[in-house]
Each structure stands twice: as structure tokens, then as C-alpha cells.
N, C-alpha and C positions, 0 to 999 in steps of 0.2 A: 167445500165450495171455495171456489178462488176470489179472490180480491180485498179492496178496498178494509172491509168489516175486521178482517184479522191478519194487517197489512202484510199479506203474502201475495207477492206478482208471480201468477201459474204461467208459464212459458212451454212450448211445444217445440222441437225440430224433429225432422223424420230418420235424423243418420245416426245410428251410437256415438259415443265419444269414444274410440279404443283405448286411452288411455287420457289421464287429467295429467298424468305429470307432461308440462307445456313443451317440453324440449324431445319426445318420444313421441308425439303426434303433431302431423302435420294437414286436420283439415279445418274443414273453417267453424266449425264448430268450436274445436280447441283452441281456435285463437282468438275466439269471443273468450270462454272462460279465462284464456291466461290474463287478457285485459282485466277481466273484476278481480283476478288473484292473486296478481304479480306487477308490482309499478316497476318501472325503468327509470335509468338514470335522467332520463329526456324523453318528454311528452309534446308532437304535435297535437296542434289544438285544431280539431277539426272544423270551427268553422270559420279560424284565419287562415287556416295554414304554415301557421309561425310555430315554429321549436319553443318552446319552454321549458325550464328546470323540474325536473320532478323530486326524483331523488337524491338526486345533485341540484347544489344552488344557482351554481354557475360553473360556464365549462370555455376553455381558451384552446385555439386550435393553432399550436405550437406549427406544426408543419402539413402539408397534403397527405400525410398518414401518423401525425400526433396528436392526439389531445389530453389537455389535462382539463379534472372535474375536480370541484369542493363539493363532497359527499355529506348532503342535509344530516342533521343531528338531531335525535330525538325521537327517529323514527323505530319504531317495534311490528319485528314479525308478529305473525297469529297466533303462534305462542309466548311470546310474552319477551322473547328475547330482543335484545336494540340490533337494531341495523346498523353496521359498522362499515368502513371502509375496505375490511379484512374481506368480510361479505362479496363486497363489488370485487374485488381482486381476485378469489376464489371464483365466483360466477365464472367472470372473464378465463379466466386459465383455465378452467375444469371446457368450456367451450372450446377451445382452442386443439385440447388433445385431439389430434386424428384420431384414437381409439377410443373415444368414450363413447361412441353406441348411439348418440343420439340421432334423431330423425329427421329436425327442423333445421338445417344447414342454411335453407334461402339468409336466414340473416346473423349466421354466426361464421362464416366460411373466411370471413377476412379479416379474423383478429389473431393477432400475430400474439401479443402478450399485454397483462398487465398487471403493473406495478403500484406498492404505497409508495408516497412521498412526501409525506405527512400525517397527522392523526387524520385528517379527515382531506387526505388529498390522494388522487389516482394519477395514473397516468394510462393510457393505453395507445398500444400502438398497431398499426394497422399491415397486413402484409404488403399490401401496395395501395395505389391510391384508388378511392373509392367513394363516387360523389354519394351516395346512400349512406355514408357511415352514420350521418348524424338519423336519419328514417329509421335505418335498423336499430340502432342503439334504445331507439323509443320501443324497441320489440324486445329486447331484451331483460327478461326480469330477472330480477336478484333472489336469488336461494339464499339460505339461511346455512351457512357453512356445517357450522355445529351438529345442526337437526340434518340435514343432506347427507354427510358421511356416515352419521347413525344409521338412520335409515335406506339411503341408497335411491335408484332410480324407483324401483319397486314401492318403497314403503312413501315417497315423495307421491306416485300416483293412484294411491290409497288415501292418505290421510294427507294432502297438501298442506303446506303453509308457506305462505307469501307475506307481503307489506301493502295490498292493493285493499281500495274498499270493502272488498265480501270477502270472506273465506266462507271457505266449504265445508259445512260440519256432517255431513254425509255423502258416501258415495255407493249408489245401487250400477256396478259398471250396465252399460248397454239400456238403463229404464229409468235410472232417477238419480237425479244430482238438487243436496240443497245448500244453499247457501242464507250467508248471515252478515248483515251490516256488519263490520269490523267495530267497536266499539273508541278503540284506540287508533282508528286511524286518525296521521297526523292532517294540519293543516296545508293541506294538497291542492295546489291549481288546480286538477279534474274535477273537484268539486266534492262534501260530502253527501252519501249514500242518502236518498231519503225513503226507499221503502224497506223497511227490516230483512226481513224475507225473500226469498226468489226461488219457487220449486221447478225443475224444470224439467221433463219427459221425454222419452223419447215414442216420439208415436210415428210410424211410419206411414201409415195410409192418410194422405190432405183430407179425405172426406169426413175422417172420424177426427179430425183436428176439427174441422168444420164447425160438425157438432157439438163437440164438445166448447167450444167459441161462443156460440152459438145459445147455449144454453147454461152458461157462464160458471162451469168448471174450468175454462182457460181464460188469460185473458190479452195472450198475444202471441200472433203467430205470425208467421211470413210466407213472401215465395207462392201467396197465394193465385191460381188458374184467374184469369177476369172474368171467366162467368161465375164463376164461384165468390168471387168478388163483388161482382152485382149483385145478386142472392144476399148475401150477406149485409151489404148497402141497403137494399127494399128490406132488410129485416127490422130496420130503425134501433137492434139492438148494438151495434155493432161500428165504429170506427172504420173504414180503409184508406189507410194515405198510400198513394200511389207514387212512390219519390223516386230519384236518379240512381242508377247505380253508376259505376265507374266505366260501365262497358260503353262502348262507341262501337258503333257502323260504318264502314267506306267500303266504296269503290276502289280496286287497287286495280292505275291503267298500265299496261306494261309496257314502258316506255325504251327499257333498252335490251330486252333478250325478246326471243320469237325472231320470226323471219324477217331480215332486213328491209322489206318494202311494205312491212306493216303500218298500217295510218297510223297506229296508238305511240310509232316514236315522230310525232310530230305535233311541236308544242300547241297551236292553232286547235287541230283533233280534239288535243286532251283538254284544252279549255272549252273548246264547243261543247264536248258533251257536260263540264260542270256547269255549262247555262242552259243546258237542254231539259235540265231535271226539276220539274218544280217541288222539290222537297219539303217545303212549306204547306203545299198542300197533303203532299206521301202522309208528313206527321199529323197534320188535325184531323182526316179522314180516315189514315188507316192507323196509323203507329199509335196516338193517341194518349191517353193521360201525361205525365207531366213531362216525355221525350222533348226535347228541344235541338233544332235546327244548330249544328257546328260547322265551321268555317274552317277549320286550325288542325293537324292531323294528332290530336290528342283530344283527353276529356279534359273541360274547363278547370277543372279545379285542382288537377295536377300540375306541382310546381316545375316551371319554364314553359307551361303553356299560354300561349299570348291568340288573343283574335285580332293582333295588331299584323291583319295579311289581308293579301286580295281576296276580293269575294266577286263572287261568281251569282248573281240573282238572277233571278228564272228568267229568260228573253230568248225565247227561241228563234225570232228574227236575228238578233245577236249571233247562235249556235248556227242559223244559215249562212250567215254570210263569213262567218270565221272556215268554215267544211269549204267555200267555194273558195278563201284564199289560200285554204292548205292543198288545194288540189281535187275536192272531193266536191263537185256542186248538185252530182245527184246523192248523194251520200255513200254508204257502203253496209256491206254487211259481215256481220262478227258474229261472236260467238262469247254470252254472261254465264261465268261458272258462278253458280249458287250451291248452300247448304242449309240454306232456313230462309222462312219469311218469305214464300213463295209470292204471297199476295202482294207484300212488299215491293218483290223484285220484276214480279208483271207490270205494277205501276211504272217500273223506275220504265221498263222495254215500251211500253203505249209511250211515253214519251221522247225516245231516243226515236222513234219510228216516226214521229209529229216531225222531226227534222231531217230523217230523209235514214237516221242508220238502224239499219235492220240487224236485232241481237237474237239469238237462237239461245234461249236457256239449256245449260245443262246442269240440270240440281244433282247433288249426289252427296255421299260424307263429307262429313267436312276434312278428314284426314288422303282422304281421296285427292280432294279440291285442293287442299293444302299442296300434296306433293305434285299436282299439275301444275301448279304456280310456281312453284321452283324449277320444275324444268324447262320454264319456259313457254309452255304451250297452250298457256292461260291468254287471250289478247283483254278480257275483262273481269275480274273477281268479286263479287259483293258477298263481303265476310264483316265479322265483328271480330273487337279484340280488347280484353276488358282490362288488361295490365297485370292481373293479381294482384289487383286492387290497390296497386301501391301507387301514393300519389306523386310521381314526379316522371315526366316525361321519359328519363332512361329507362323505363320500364317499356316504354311502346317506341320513338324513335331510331334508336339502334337495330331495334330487330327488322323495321324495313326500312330504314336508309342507311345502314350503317356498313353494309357491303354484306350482310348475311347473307343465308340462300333464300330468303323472303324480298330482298331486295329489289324488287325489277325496276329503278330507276338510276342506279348504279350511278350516281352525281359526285363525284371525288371531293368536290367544293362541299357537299351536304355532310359528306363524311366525315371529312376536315374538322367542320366546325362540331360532331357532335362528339370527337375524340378531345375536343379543344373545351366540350363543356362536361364533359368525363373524368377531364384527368385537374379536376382541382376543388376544394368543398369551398371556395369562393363563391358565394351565394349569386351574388351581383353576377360575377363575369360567367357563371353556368348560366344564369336567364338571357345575359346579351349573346354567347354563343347559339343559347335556344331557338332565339329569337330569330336570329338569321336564318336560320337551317329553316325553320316553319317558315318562313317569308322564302326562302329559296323557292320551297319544297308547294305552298301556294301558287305562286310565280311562273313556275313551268309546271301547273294544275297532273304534279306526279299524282293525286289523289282526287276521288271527290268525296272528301268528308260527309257526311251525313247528318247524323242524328244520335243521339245518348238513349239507353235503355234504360228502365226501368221495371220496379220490382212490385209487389203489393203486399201490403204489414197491413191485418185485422186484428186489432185491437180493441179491448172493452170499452163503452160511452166514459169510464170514469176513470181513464188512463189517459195522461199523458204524455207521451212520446213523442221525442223528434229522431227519424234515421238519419242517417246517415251516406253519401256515398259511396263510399267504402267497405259498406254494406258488414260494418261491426257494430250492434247494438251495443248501445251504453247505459244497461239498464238502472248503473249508478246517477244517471242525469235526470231517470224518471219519475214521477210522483205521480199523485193520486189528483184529484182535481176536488 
């Protein structure tokens, strides 16, 4: 039986883990486990969004691709051996070889080398400039040199050992993985472990996670259906927080490719229709649980996103009289490429039609949808796009303002500033570059932002848990109630 009585937290996801060792798998499963198995030299704190020291004390960023860190003392792998600076050095180099095989590149691909320079001082350096350095660096964990060359890639994703809260003192590949408070972990900002234990399964079918939820052999699962979610709610046995994930919703208006006498490159149009959409009603009536209404072409809580831009509130007398000064007083008719959320996007068309412009859906894939949008042939897109979860704007503004083939507002001036808040890990002057570009990019309503998604976590009456956006469970943060 799961829980509280023989503090073991029973956990479910539906996908294997192909492998534990962190750097040969790249799903997201695996990058929950490497967070309980493997701390980094630098830990964002997910509910400021501030960098902190983890494994390093303190870190000085010598130039737009130098940093040097003081490598914390006293800390011990899960075998017993200390964490050294030799450690971090090795990590870093062994990532760097182009031939070393591994899989998770998103955040090792821009480390050029790294160096001691003291007992307990690094240096690393970066191939070019890279405002994620310090993001990634908090992804990066430290191998245990000694134990890694013995063992190898292989024997690492067998019998793991890191420096993070849990190690894993079993591993059934593709059906069960368990894990153990670290006994020695050191005195760490993430906090220490409070449920001993954490078994965790792999069950594929959601109904028989259900179940087993249900009848209290699990005691948390995710990514739950919402009727399945109600159910489970009227069960009165059972927990569901319904929270944010990082995915966002927009309207993308094509503002500079398609046919030159198309309404949507005229600035008037593309604000008309962000005041033609009453989105505040779209979310309480149909979107629903905790989605919230955004203004800004990013999710809130990714760093250089500001709601410091125009907004656009529902007034459709507004969205007519703007249509009659662009030229349009009976309105016009278009054509909304969609790939989900059909009910959604009927909403959003009854009210572009309230103001005179008539949109003809055409749902299809989204990779379908995707590549009409690049050609141009799209005059309206409602898509979502969730960043890969990483929190800081260059993960979503470059891909469509940046001159990519997702671009259809091709602004030079937007482009400008988001190379200008790209090429430097100055914190400040990345948020005031940001900031411009989103107030641009408001300004002449390239977008209409939408709405944030969310996900649903069923969890036991006697657990505690808070998600996260980023949609990485920290089940070291959890306890029992």
C-alpha cells in the first residue's frame, strides 16, 4: 500500500525512462529524475525566479562567455566519495567532447572548456555568447569522476550516483525505479528531502493509474483527462490541483508575407481583431481551471517577460470603428488555421463575426498548420507554444520575431533588440532589451496573446504538493500532512 504509514510517495507516469543515466536521455521524465539525482553548480529557484548557488557558492561572470564559480565544500556523492572541483572540471570537459555519445545536448552544446584555478575554483568557458548559460548550467549535474570512468555511460545508468536529495537505490528499466532520501545530503537551498522513499512506476494506461489513485496503491499522478478529474474530485478521496503549465496560446496575424493587399498588414486590422475577442469570457466558460488571460507574447513567469504593454480589452464598438479607419467598415472575410481546441477557436470566430470579419476555419495538423505559416499562406494561425519549458523568453521570442521562417511580422527594430538582448548575460540590460521588443511587438498587435494552459496532478488527501510551471515535480519539496 502507498503512502503516509511507511513514508513511501507511490508516483505513476505512462512513458519508460530509456535510460537514468541524465545525459543519454532526453525526455521529460528523465529530467525530473536527474533533478532528485544530480544538483548543479546553479539552482533557479522556481518560485522567484532568481539563480542561486547550489554546488558552487558563488559564481562571477568574468566576460559574455566567462565564468568563474567557488565549488561548495563538503559535499558527498551517494557513494560516499566528496565532491570536488576536479568533479566539476571533468563533468564540464567530458560534455564538451563532440564524441562522447550523449543525447541531451539542448544544454551542454555551448561549453567550450573547463578549467581549475584553485582548490576549489573553476572556470568555464563558453563557445560564444549565450544568454541561457547561467539556465543551463542549473541543468547540468556533476558526475563523480572516479565512479563515471569505472563505470562508464552504462554502468552510470544502472546503478546511478549523484550529489542531489534521492539516489536511486534501484532500478527495474521500463517498470520501476526507487529512490532514497540521501542521508548526507549537504545543507542545500532546494531544501532537505522530507519523504524517505519515492517508488515510482511506470503504468501506461491513465485509467488504471486511475485506479490505482483511487484506491490508494498511488498517491500521485499527473496530465490527468478533466473528466477523469471530476470523477476523481466527487470521489472525496482524492486531491486535483489544476495548475499553469508554461504553455501559452496566440493568435499569430500575418502581418508581413501573403498577398500584399491583405487587411492583416495593416496595423488598425490587427488591433481591431485583439479588441474583437472577448478572451476573458473564452477562459471562464470554456478554457477553465486555473488558464489565465495574457497580454505579453510570452508566459508570465519566464524571465524578460513584462505585462508592462498595451492591452487590448474586449470592446467591440472599439474593433468597429478601428476596421472603418483601416478601410474595412463592412469588415472582410479570412480564413483561421487551427490544430486543437476547436471549441476554443469557434468562440474566438462568433466573435470576430460580432464585428463584421468573417473567418473560415481550417483545423488540420499542427505540422501541416505549421508549414502554411511559413509560407505565407496562413492570413490567421491559433496555435500554442510551450517553450520547452524553459523559463526565459529566448526560448519563445526569437522563433517568431527573430527573422526565422515562423516570423510573419518581420519588424527589423524587434529583431534588433532581441539580438541585443541575446548577445549578453547582463541580466538588467536582457530584460530592458526584452521589454522593448514585447512593447514593440504589442504596439503593432503582431499577436493576440491569449491564455496559459494548464495541466491536472491527482494526488492523495494526505499529500502535500505544490507543481510547478515548468511542469518538473519536486518531490524533495513534498511531505506528508
Amino acid at each position: 500500500m502507498a503512502g503516509k504509514a511507511d513514508d513511501t510517495l507511490n508516483i505513476a507516469w505512462d512513458v519508460e525512462v530509456p535510460n537514468v543515466n541524465m545525459y543519454f536521455d532526453t525526455s521529460r521524465n528523465g529530467v525530473i529524475i536527474a533533478h532528485h539525482v544530480w544538483d548543479a553548480l546553479i539552482w533557479r529557484d522556481p518560485a522567484s525566479g532568481d539563480f542561486k548557488p547550489l554546488l558552487a557558492t558563488a559564481w562571477n561572470i568574468v566576460d559574455d562567455k566567462t565564468i568563474e564559480l567557488d565549488i561548495r565544500q563538503g559535499v558527498k556523492f551517494h557513494n560516499g566519495d566528496p565532491m570536488t572541483a576536479d568533479d566539476v572540471v571533468y563533468t564540464y570537459n567530458y560534455l564538451a567532447k563532440p564524441d562522447n555519445g550523449i543525447l541531451n545536448r539542448n544544454y551542454t552544446s555551448w561549453i567550450d572548456k573547463a578549467e581549475k584555478i584553485g582548490d576549489a575554483k573553476v572556470r568555464i568557458t563558453a563557445k560564444n555568447t549565450n544568454p541561457l548559460i547561467l539556465l543551463y548550467m542549473g541543468e547540468i549535474g556533476i558526475y563523480p569522476q572516479k565512479y563515471y570512468e569505472e563505470v562508464g555511460p552504462e554502468g552510470m545508468g544502472t546503478k546511478p550516483v549523484g550529489t542531489g536529495p534521492y539516489k536511486i537505490t534501484e532500478v527495474d528499466p521500463g517498470k520501476r525505479l526507487v529512490f532514497e532520501a540521501f542521508e548526507d545530503y549537504y545543507d542545500s537551498p532546494k531544501g532537505q528531502p522530507k519523504i524517505k522513499n519515492i517508488v515510482q512506476r511506470t503504468i501506461p494506461e491513465m485509467n488504471t493509474q486511475v485506479v490505482e489513485l483511487a484506491s490508494g496503491r498511488l498517491n500521485w499522478i499527473w496530465r490527468v483527462a478533466q473528466d477523469q478529474a471530476d470523477r476523481l474530485t466527487k470521489s472525496g478521496r482524492v486531491e486535483v490541483i489544476n495548475a499553469n503549465t508554461m504553455r501559452v496560446g496566440y493568435m499569430q496575424l500575418n502581418a508581413a508575407k501573403g498577398p500584399e493587399d491583405s487587411p492583416l498588414r495593416k496595423q488598425k486590422v490587427r488591433q481591431a481583431i485583439n479588441h474583437a475577442i472577448n478572451l476573458d469570457g473564452i477562459v471562464k466558460n470554456l478554457v477553465r481551471g486555473s488558464s489565465q488571460v495574457i497580454h505579453s507574447a510570452c508566459y508570465p513567469e519566464q524571465f524578460g517577460c513584462t505585462d508592462d504593454v498595451r492591452k487590448y480589452p474586449y470592446d467591440p464598438a472599439k474593433a468597429k470603428a478601428l476596421l472603418a479607419e483601416a478601410g474595412y467598415p463592412n469588415g472582410f472575410s479570412t480564413v483561421l488555421y487551427a490544430y486543437r481546441d476547436r471549441s476554443h477557436n469557434e468562440a474566438i470566430m462568433s466573435d470576430l463575426a460580432a464585428v463584421g470579419i468573417k473567418a473560415e476555419l481550417r483545423y488540420g495538423q499542427y505540422a501541416a498548420t505549421r508549414d502554411a505559416l511559413r509560407k505565407g499562406e496562413v492570413p490567421i494561425g491559433s496555435l500554442t507554444w510551450g517553450s520547452n519549458s524553459i523559463p526565459d523568453v529566448d526560448a519563445i521570442l526569437p522563433v517568431f520575431f527573430g527573422g526565422l521562417p515562423d516570423d510573419l511580422s518581420q519588424d527589423e527594430e524587434v529583431q534588433a533588440l532581441l539580438v541585443e538582448g541575446k548577445s549578453t548575460l547582463d541580466q538588467d540590460k536582457r530584460k530592458a532589451a526584452y521589454k522593448k521588443a514585447l512593447q514593440k511587438i504589442a504596439e503593432q498587435a503582431y499577436w493576440v496573446p491569449t491564455w496559459t494552459y494548464t495541466t491536472n496532478y491527482a494526488i492523495s488527501n494526505d499529500l502535500d504538493f505544490k507543481p510547478t510551471a515548468d511542469e518538473i515535480p519536486r518531490f524533495w519539496t513534498a511531505s506528508w500532512k
